[in-house]
C-alpha positions as CSV (number, residue, x, y, z in Angstrom):
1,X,-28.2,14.5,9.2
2,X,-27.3,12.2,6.2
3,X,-23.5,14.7,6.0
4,X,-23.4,13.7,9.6
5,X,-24.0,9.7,9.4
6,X,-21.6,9.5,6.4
7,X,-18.6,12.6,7.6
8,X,-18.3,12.5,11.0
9,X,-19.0,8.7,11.6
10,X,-16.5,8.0,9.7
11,X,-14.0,10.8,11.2
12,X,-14.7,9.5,14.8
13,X,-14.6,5.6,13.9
14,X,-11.0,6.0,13.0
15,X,-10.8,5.2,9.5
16,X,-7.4,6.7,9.1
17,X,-6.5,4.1,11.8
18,X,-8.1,0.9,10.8
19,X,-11.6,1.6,12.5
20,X,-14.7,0.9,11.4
21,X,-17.0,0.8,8.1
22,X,-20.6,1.6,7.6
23,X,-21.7,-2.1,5.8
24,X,-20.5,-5.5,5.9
25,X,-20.4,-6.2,2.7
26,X,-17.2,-4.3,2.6
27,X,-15.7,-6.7,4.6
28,X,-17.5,-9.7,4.3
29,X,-18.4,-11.8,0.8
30,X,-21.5,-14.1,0.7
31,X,-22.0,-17.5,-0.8
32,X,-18.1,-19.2,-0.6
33,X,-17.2,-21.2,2.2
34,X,-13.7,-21.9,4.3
35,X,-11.6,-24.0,1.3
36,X,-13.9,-23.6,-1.4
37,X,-11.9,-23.0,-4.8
38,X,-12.2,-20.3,-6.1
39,X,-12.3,-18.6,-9.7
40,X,-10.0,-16.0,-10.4
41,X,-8.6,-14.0,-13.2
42,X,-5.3,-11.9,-13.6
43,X,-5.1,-8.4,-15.3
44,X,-2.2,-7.2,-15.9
45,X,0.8,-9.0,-15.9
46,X,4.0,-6.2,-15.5
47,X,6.4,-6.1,-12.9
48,X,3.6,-5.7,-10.2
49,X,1.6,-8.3,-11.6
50,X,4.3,-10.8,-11.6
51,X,4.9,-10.4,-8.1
52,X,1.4,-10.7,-7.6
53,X,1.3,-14.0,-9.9
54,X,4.2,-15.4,-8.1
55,X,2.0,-15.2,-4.6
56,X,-1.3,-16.4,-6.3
57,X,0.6,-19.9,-7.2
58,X,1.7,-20.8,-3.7
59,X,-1.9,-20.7,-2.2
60,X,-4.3,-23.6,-2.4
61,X,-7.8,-23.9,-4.3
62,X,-7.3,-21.4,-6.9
63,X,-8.6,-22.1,-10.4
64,X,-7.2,-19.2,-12.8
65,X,-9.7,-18.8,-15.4
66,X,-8.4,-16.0,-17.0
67,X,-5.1,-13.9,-17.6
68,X,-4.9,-10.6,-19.4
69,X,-2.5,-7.9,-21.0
70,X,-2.1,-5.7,-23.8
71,X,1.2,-6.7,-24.0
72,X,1.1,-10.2,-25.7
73,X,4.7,-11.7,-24.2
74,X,3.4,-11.1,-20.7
75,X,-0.2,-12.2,-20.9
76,X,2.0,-16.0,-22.8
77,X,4.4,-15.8,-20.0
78,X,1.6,-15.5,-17.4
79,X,0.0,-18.6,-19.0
80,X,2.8,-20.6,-19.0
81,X,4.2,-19.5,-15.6
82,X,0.3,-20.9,-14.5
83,X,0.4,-24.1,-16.8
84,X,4.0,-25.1,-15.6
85,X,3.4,-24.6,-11.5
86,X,-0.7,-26.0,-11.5
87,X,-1.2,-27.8,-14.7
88,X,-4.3,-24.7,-15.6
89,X,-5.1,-23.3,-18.7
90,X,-6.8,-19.8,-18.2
91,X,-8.3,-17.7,-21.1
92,X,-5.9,-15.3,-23.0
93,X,-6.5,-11.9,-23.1
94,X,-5.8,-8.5,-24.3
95,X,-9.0,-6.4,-23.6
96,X,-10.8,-6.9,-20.0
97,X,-13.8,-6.5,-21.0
98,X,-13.8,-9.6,-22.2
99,X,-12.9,-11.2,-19.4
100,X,-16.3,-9.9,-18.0
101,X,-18.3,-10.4,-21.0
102,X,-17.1,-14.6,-21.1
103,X,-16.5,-14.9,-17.2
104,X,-18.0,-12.9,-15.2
105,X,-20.6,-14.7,-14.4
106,X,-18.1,-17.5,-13.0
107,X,-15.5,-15.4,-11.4
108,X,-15.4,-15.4,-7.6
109,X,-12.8,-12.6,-7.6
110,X,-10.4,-10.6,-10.3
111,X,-6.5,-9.5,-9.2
112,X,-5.7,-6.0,-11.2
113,X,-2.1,-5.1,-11.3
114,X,-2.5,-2.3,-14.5
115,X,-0.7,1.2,-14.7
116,X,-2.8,3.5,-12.1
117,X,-5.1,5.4,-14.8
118,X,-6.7,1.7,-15.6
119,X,-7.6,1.1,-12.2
120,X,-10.7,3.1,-11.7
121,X,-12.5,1.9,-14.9
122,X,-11.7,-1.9,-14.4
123,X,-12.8,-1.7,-11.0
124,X,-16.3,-0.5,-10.9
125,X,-16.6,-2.3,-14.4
126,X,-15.7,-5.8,-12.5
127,X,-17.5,-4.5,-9.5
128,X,-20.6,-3.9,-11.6
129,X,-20.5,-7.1,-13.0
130,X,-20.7,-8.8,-9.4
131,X,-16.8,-9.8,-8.8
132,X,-14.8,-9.4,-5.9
133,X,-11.9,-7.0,-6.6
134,X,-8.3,-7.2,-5.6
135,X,-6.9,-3.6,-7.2
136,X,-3.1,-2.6,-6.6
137,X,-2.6,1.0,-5.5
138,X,-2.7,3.7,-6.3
139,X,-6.7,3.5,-6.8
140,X,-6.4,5.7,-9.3
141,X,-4.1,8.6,-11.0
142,X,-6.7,11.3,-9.9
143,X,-9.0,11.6,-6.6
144,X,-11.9,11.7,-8.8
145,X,-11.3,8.2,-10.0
146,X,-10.8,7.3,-6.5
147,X,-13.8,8.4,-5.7
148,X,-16.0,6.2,-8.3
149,X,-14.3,2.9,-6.8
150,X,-15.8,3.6,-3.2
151,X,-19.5,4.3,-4.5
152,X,-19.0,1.3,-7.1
153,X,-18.0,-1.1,-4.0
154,X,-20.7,0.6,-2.3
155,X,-23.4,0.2,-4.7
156,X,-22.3,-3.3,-5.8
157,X,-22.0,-4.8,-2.5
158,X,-18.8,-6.5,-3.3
159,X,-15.1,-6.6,-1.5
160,X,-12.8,-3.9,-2.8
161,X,-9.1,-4.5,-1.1
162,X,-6.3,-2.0,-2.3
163,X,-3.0,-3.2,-2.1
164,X,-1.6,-1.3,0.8
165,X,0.5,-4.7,2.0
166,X,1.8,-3.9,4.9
167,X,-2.2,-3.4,6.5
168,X,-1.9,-7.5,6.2
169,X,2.1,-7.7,7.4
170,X,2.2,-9.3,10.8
171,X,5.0,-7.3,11.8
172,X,3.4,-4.4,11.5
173,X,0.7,-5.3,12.9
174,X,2.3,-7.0,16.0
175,X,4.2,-3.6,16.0
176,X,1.3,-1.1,15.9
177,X,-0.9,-3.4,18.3
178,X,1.9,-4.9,20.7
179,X,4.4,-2.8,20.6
180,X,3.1,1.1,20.7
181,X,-0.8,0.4,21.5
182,X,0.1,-2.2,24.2
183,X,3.8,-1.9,25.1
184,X,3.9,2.0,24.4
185,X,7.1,1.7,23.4
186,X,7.7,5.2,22.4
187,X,5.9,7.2,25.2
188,X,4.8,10.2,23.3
189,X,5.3,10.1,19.7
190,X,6.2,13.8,18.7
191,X,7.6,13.1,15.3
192,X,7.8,10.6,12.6
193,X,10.5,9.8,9.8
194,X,10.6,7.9,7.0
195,X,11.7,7.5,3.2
196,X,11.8,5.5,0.2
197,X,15.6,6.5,-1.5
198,X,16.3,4.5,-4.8
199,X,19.3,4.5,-7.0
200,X,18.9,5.9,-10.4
201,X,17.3,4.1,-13.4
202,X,17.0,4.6,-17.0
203,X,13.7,4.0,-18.7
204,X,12.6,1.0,-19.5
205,X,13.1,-1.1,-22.8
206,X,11.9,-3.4,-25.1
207,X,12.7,-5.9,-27.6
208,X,12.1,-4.3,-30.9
209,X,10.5,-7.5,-32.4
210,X,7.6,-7.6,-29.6
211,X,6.5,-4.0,-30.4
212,X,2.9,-3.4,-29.4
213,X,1.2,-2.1,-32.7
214,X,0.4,1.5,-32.9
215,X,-3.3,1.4,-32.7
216,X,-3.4,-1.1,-30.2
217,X,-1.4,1.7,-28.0
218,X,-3.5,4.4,-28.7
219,X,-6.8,2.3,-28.3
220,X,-5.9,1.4,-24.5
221,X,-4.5,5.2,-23.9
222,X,-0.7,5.4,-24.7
223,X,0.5,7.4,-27.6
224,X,4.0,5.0,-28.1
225,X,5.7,1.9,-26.4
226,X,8.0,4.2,-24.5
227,X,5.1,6.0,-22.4
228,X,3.6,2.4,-22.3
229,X,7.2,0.7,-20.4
230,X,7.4,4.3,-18.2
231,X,3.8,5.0,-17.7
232,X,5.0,6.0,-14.2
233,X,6.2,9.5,-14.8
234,X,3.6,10.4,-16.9
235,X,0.2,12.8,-16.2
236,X,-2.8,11.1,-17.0
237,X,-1.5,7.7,-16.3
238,X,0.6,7.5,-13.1
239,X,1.2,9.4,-10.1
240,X,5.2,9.9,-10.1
241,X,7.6,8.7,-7.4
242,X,4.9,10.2,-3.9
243,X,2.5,7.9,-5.5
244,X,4.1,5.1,-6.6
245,X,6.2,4.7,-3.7
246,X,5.1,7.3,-0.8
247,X,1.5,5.7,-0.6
248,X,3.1,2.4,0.8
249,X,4.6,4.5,3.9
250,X,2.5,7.5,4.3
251,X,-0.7,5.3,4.7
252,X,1.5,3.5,7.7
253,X,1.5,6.9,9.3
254,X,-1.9,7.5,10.2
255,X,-2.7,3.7,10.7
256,X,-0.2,3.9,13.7
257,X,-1.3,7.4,15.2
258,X,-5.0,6.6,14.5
259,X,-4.8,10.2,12.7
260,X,-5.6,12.0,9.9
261,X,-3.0,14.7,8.9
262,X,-4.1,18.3,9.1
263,X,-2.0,20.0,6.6
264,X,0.9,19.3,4.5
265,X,4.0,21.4,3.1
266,X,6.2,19.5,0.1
267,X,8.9,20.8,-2.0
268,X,9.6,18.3,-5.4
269,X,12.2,18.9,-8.2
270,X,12.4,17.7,-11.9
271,X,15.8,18.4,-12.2
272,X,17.1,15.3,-12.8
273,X,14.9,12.9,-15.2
274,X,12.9,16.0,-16.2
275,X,9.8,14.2,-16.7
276,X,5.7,15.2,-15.7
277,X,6.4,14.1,-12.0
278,X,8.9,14.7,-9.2
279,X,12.4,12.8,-9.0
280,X,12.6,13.5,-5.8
281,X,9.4,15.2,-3.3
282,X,9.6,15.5,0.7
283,X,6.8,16.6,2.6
284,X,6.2,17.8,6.8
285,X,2.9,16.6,8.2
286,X,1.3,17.9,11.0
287,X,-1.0,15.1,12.6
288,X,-4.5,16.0,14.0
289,X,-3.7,13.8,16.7
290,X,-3.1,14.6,20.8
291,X,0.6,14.8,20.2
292,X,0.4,16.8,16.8
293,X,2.7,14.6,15.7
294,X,5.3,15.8,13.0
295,X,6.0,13.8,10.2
296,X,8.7,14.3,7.1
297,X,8.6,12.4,4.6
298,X,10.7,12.1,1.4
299,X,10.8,9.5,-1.7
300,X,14.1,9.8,-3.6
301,X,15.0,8.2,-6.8
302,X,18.5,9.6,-7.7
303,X,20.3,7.8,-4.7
304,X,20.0,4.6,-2.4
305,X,21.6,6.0,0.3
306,X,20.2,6.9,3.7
307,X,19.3,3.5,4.9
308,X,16.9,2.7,1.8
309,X,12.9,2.1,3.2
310,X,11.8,2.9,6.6
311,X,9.2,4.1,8.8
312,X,10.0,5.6,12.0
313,X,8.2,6.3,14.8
314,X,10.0,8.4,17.6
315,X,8.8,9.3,21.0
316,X,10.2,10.9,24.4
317,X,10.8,7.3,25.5
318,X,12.1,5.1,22.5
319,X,12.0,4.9,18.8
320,X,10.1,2.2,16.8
321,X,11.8,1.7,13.4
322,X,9.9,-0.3,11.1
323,X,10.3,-1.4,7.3
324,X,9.1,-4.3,5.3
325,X,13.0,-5.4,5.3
326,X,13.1,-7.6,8.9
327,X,17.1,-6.1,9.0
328,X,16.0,-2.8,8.8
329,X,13.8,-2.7,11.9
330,X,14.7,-2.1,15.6
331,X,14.0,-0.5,19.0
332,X,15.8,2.1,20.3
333,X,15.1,2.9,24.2
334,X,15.7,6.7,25.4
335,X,18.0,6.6,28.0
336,X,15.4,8.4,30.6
337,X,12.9,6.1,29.6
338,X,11.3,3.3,31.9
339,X,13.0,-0.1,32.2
340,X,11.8,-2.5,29.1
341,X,13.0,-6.0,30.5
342,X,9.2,-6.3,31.3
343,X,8.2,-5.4,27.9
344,X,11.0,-8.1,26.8
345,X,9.8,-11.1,29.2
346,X,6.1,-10.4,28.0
347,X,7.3,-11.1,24.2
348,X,6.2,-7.7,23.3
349,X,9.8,-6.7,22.2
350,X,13.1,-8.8,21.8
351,X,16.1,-8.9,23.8
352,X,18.9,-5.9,23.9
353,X,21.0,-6.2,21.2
354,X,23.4,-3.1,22.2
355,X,23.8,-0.9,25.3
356,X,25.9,1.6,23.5
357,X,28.0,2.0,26.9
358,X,31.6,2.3,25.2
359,X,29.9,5.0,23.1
360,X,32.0,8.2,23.3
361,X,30.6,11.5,24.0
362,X,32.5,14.9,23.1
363,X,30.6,17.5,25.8
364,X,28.2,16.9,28.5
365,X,25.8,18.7,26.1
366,X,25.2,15.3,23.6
367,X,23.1,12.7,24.8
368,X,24.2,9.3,25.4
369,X,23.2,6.9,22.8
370,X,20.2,5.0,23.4
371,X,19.9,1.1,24.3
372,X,19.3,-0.8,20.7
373,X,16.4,-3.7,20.8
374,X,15.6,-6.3,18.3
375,X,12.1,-7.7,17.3
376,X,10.9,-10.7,19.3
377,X,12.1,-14.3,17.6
378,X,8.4,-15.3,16.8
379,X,5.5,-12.7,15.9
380,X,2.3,-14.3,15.3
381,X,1.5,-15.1,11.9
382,X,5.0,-14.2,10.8
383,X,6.7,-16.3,8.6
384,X,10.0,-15.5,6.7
385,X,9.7,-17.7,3.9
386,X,6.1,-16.1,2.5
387,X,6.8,-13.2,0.5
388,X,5.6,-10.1,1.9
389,X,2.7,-9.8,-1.0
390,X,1.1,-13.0,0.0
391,X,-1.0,-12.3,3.3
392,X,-2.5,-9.2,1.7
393,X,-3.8,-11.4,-0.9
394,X,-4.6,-14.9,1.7
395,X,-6.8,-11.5,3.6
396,X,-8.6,-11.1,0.8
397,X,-9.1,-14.5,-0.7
398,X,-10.3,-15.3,3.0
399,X,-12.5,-12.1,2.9
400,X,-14.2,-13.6,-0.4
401,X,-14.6,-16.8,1.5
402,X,-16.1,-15.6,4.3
403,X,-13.5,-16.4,6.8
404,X,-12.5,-13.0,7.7
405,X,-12.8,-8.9,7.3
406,X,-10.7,-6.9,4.8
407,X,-7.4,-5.2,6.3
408,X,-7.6,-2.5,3.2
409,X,-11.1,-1.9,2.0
410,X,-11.9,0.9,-0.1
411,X,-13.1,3.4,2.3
412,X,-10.0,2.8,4.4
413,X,-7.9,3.2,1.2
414,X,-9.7,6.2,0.2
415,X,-8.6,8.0,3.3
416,X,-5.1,7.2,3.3
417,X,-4.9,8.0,-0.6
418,X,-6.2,11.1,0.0
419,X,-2.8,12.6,1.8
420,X,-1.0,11.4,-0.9
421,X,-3.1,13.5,-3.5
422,X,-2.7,16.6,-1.2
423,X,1.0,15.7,-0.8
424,X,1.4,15.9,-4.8
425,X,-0.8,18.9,-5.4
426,X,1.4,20.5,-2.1
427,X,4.9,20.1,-4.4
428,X,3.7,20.8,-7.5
429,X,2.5,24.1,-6.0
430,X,4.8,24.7,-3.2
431,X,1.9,26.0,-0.9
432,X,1.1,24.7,2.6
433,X,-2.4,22.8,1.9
434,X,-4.8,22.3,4.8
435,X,-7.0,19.0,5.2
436,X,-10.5,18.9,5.9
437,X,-12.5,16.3,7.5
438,X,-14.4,15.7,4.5
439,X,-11.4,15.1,2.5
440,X,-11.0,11.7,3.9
441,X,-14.3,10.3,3.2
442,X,-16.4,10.2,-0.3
443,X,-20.5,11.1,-0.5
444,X,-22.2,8.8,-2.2
């Protein structure tokens, strides 16, 4: 009975989807009210943190207590970047733990934005120690690790959000609620398409003066500064390019269908930067929804070609293309699909933006191109100007405040993280891996 509560509750309350939790203190903190200020602390202050950091500063009644990193330069720019915008003078740092040992007791919630093998540890430490915890994905470089941040937000009672962004986007949700729950734009989605295609890059550098001293390296897990500035491609510490970037999109999938895949097939090749992980992986999903929805996926980091980052969502009646870039998202209505002007005069999707009716066709054998349709002019909740980190983080803060319910708690996260560790396991072996039901969810 107790596999039962905790499996196939989960299964059937759509967690893959958005659904349900089991406890409210997932979603819900205790003791801070609508505009109290809050404490908070920074760990990790990279390129993810920054963005992070650069968020943090534009909302209200935030007192940063503390800011931490190895890396002395960023933990003094983070500082100053704080002291110059609000006038604060948080705690420097290099070791977290001392950030719980002098604040915890203090600290209403902690932001982690570390290299993905540090994620797990400082988690259920801060969680343990009774602070809310904001936690960039991946949760962790291994499932296992994953796994220990569920039963620590579990055990603790506290909020775990994972920074799966676009779960707190208004466009997407407008688009998965409005526009293919509501509007059913798409009719019967049969297949889904997306990528992630980035030019090429050269490791990253440093300034030799600003080395990190040997020891220090080796004492937080890194045997030199090289593996420290490219952490990414490197076993034990990050998850390569599926991880890095694929989680973003391939947790969209299922959110939309309500789904959980069923198996996955991947090919990846290390041809090119010939590091631990994949330059390049793409994957075929096959969705355990009514449609069986088919999904290909690839993440490619040797060329920005092929319309850079995307989600697509195609049915017998239209196509919803979506991406966190506004200019990169449209409609496209199948030509033997129903008429969308009332879908259009209800706000659920904006106006025609090309009919395609000078398009050429060769033989009576190619379809016509379909009718092209823009986003409405006002989403709600939308706003242009916020960058696309910030309501992730004004859900959480507003979680910890008791104002509202987490868009990404850990159990949700779990579940979508999951297909991403099958999806890397299914190129690294090149066998067709099949999902159970308890591979989405973790006993306690």
């Amino acid at each position: 009975m107790k596999d039962f509560t905790r499996r196939d509750f989960l299964k059937t309350a759509g967690i893959a989807g958005g659904g349900l939790v089991l406890s409210s203190s997932l979603l819900r903190a205790q003791g801070k009210k609508a505009g109290d200020t809050l404490n908070i602390a920074l760990i990790g202050i990279g390129a993810e943190g920054e963005i992070l950091l650069n968020s943090l500063l534009k909302l209200p009644n935030l007192n940063f207590v503390a800011v931490c990193d190895i890396w002395k330069p960023r933990c003094t720019y983070g500082f100053r970047r704080i002291f110059r915008e609000v006038k604060q003078k948080p705690e420097q740092y290099e070791d977290y733990k001392d950030v719980i040992k002098n604040h915890a007791k203090d600290l209403d919630a902690v932001v982690i934005a570390t290299p993905d093998f540090w994620h797990s540890p400082m988690t259920c430490d801060f969680l343990e120690a009774g602070v809310n915890v904001y936690c960039e994905k991946m949760m962790s470089d291994t499932i296992e690790g994953a796994k220990k941040m569920v039963r620590a937000a579990r055990k603790s009672g506290k909020l775990l959000q994972i920074g799966h962004q676009r779960k707190s986007n208004p466009r997407y949700i407008f688009a998965r609620d409005k526009m293919l729950k509501e509007g059913k734009v798409c009719g019967r989605i049969m297949a889904c398409n997306g990528q992630w295609n980035r030019a090429v890059t050269k490791d990253l550098t440093w300034p030799k003066n600003q080395e990190i001293p040997e020891e220090t390296l080796k004492k937080y897990g890194y045997k030199d500064m090289a593996q420290f500035r490219n952490w990414r491609w490197d076993k034990g510490l990050g998850g390569g390019a599926i991880s890095d970037l694929g989680a973003h999109q391939i947790d969209v999938f299922a959110w939309f269908l309500d789904a959980n895949p069923k198996n996955v097939v991947a090919s990846g090749s290390k041809e090119y930067y010939k590091k631990d992980w994949s330059d390049n992986v793409m994957c075929i999903f096959e969705y355990d929804n009514p449609d069986k929805t088919q999904v290909f996926y690839q993440v490619l980091t040797t060329t920005s070609s092929g319309g850079g980052y995307f989600e697509s969502f195609m049915g017998d009646e239209g196509t919803l293309k979506m991406s966190e870039n506004p200019a990169l998202t449209k409609l496209f209505k199948e030509n033997n699909g129903p008429d969308w002007e009332p879908l259009v005069e209800k706000g659920l999707i904006g106006k025609v933006e090309s009919t395609n009716a000078d398009a050429k066709i060769a033989d009576s054998r190619e379809s016509k191109p379909p009718m092209e349709f823009g986003f409405p002019e006002k989403i709600p909740g939308y706003d242009p100007d916020k960058p696309i980190h910030m309501p992730h983080l004004e859900n959480f803060l507003g979680a910890v405040r008791g104002e509202n319910k987490l868009n990404c708690d850990a159990e949700h996260a779990y579940a979508a993280e999951a297909v991403v560790f099958k999806a890397r396991e299914a190129s690294e072996s090149g066998e067709k891996l099949a999902f159970q039901a308890s591979d989405f969810v973790v006993e306690d």
